[in-house]
KELUM-526917 format. One record per residue (C-alpha): residue in three letters; x, y, z. Coordinates in steps of 0.001 Angstrom, whole numbers, plus 500000, padded with zeros to 6 digits. Each point is the difference from the previous one (the first is absolute). Layout:
BEGIN
alaXYZ/...
//
This chain:
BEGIN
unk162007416668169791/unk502271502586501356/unk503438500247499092/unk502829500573503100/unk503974499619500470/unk500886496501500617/unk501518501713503584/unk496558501079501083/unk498316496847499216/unk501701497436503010/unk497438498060501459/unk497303500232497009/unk499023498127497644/unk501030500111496001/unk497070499822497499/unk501871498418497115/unk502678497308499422/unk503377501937499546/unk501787498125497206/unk503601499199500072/unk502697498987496905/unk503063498459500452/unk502422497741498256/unk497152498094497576/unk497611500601502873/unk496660501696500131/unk497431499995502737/unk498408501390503084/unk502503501154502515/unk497516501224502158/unk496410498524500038/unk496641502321499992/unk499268499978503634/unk503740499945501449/unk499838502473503300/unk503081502119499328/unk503209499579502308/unk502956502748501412/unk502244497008498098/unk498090500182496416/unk500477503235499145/unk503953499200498631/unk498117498007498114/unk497296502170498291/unk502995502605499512/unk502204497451497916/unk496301498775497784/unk499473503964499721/unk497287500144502305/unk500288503123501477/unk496092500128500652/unk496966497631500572/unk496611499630499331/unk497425499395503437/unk496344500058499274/unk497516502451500506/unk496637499695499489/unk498812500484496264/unk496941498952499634/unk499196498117496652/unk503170498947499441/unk502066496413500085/unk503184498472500353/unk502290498368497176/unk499966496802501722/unk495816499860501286/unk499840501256495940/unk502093496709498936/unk497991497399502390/unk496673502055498857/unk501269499110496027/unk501424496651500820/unk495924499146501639/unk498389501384496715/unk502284497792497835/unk499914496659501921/unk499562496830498360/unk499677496501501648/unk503316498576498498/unk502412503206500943/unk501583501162503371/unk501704503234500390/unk503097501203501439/unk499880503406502018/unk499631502891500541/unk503882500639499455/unk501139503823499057/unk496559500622499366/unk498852497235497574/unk498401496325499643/unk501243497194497761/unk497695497570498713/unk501401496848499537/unk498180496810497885/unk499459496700502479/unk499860497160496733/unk500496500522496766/unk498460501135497123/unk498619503017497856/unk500254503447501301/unk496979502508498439/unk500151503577500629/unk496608502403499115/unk502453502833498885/unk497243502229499144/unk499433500125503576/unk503393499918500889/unk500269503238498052/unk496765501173501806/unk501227499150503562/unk503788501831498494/unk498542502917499552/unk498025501006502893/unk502889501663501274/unk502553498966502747/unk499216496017499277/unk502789498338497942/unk499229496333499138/unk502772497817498190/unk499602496748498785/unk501483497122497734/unk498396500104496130/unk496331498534499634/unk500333496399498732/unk502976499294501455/unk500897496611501364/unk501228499920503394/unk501108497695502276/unk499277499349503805/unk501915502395501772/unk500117502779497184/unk500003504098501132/unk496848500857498363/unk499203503315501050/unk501044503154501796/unk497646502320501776/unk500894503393501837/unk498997503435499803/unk502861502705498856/unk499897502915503252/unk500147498624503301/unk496371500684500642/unk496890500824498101/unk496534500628500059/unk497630496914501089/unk497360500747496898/unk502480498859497284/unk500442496421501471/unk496336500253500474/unk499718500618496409/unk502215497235498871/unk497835497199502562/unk497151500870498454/unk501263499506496238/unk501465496888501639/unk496598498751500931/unk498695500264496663/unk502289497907498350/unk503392497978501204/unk503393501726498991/unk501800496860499881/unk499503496466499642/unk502317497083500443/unk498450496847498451/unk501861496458500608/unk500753497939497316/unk497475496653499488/unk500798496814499445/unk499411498946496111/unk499733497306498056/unk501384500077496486/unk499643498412497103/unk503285500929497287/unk499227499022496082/unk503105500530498389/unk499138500463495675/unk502126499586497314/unk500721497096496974/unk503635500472500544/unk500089499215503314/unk497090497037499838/unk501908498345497678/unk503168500101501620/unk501793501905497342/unk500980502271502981/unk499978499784504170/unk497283502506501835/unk501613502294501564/unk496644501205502099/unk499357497319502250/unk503145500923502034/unk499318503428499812/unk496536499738501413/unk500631497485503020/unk502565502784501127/unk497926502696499989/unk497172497932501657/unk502723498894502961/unk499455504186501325/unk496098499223500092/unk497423497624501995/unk499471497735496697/unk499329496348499508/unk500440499651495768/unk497946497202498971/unk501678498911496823/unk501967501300497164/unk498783499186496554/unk501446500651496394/unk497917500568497184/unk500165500171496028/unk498775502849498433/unk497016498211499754/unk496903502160500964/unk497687497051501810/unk503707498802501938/unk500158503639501569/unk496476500275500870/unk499855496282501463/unk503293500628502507/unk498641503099500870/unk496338498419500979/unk501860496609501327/unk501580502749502719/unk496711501718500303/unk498249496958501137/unk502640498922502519/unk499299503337501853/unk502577502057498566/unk499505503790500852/unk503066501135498378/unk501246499117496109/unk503349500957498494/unk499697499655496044/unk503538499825498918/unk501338500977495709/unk497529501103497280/unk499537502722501564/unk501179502781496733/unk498106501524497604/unk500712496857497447/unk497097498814498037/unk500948496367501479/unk500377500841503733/unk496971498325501102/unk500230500491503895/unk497713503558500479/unk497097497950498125/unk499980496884501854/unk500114502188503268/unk496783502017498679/unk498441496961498798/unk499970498140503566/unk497947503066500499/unk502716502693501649/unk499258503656499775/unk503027501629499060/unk501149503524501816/unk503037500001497151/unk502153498476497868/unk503209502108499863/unk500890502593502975/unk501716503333499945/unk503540498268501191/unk502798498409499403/unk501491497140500466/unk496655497678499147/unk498257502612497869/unk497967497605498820/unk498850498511503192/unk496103499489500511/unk497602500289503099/unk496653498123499540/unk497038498500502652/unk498228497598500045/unk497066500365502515/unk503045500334503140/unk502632497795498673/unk502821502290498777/unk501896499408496510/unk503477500982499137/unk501163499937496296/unk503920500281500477/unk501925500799496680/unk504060498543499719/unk501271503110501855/unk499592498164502846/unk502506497160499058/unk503124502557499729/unk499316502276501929/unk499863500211504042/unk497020502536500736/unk497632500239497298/unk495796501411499929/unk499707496107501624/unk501332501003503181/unk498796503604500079/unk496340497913499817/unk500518497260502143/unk499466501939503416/unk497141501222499035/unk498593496916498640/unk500643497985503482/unk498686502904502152/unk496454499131498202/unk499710503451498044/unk498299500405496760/unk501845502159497301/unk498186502374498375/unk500736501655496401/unk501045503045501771/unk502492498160502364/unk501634498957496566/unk500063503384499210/unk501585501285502117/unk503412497743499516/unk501010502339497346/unk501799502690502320/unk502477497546501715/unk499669497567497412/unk503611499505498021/unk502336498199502520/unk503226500870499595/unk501563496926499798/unk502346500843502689/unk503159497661500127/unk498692498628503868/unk496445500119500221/unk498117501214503486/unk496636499858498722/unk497777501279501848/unk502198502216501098/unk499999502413496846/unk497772501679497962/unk498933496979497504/unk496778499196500515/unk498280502677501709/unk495764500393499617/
//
């Protein structure tokens, strides 16, 4: 690019978008392209314009916005669209819901090539259809071509994002406790759980109490199992008590357990488990008082049809202790991060 007074430069073409702010307002007042007229310059003079860029030839170097649609090509999924390029960058934005992943190792990679600046919402966050996802744009107004040549060919080895929908699932909720199977008090999880399921494609195929009676647990949770549930929800018994009987009827109808008890709290004591693909949730009585508990950090997660590993669970520690703000936003906050 060369660099001339906005006087000089009637009749040619400007190189960049020249951004205006007004009154709440921010945007391109004049577009990349725009052929200068006698009757802009006022204009320029009032944004502080008192030179433009035109192009030269540089060889081996690219423009902000043929950087953004090169980034926005590398990062392309089948169930995003993008908006752009505006003021140099591209928005991704999600087409359906569901669970947003981000590599961030290579989103640190790609962030530190030099000129390329990649935002993005949190990895594991839940997103809906229509939700800003990511931000792509380079910082000068032109660089060289061999760092977005570097970044497409990290992209090619492995995706930087991922945006999986959420699947339908069938559930099967076993609900434990003598108190409650003998009346002595109302559940209090049943309602709790058909809300939650409402935000999901679920079909719950029954609801049943149990005593703390080992074989009881064990047959609900089987009975569910053979009418092609691929998603339990244990509910109470789930402490440390010598009596609560719920994490040994889930291993004995043959679940491996990732963990019983997570780094985070509310539902501390919540526990992940497989069996073969069908996902297991052992929710603790957080749940029951309290709006946004480990259940709901999970549940995204569970219906986009990823496995938790130990190290996921792990990593719930930093971001882990909601803050039991008075109106909760969850997921817009820092509970519940991994």
């Amino acid at each position: 690019m060369k660099k001339i007074n906005v006087e000089d430069a009637i009749g040619m073409a400007i190189c960049h978008d020249i951004t205006e702010m007004r009154d709440g307002f921010k945007g391109a007042r004049f577009k990349r392209g725009h052929v200068i007229q006698e009757e802009d310059i006022p204009k320029f003079l009032d944004l502080g314009k008192r030179t433009v860029f035109v192009w030269e030839e540089n060889a081996g170097e690219i423009h902000e916005e043929d950087c953004a649609l090169r980034m926005a090509e590398m990062t392309k999924l089948p169930n995003v669209s993008f908006q752009g390029p505006a003021e140099g960058k591209m928005l991704m934005i999600a087409e359906e819901r569901g669970l947003f992943r981000v590599h961030t190792d290579l989103q640190k990679e790609i962030n530190s090539i030099g000129d390329i600046t990649i935002s993005s919402l949190p990895d594991h966050y839940p997103v809906e259809k229509g939700a800003r996802l990511a931000s792509m744009r380079i910082v000068p107004l032109v660089t060289k071509e061999e760092q977005i040549i570097k970044a497409e060919e990290l992209c090619k080895k492995q995706k930087l994002f991922e945006l999986y929908p959420y699947k339908n699932r069938k559930i099967g909720v076993i609900i434990t406790g003598s108190e409650v199977f003998t009346g002595r008090i109302k559940d209090k999880f049943e309602p709790v759980i058909r809300a939650k399921m409402q935000h999901f494609p679920s079909e719950i195929l029954g609801v049943t109490i149990c005593d703390d009676n080992l074989d009881m647990i064990v047959e609900a949770g089987q009975k569910y199992l053979n009418m092609g549930a691929d998603f339990l929800i244990f509910t109470g018994g789930m402490s440390v008590d010598p009596d609560d009987l719920t994490p040994t009827a889930i291993r004995q109808l043959g679940a491996n357990i990732i963990s019983h008890g997570v780094p985070a709290q509310p539902g501390n004591m919540t526990l992940v488990a497989y069996l073969n693909d069908v996902a297991i949730l052992g929710v603790p009585g957080a749940a029951i008082s309290l709006p946004t508990t480990m259940l709901d950090v999970f549940l995204p997660q569970i219906f986009a049809g990823i496995k938790f590993t130990k190290q996921d669970l792990i990593n719930l520690g930093d971001g882990g202790l909601c803050q039991l703000c008075k109106n909760c936003h969850w997921p817009n906050c820092t509970f519940g991060r991994y």
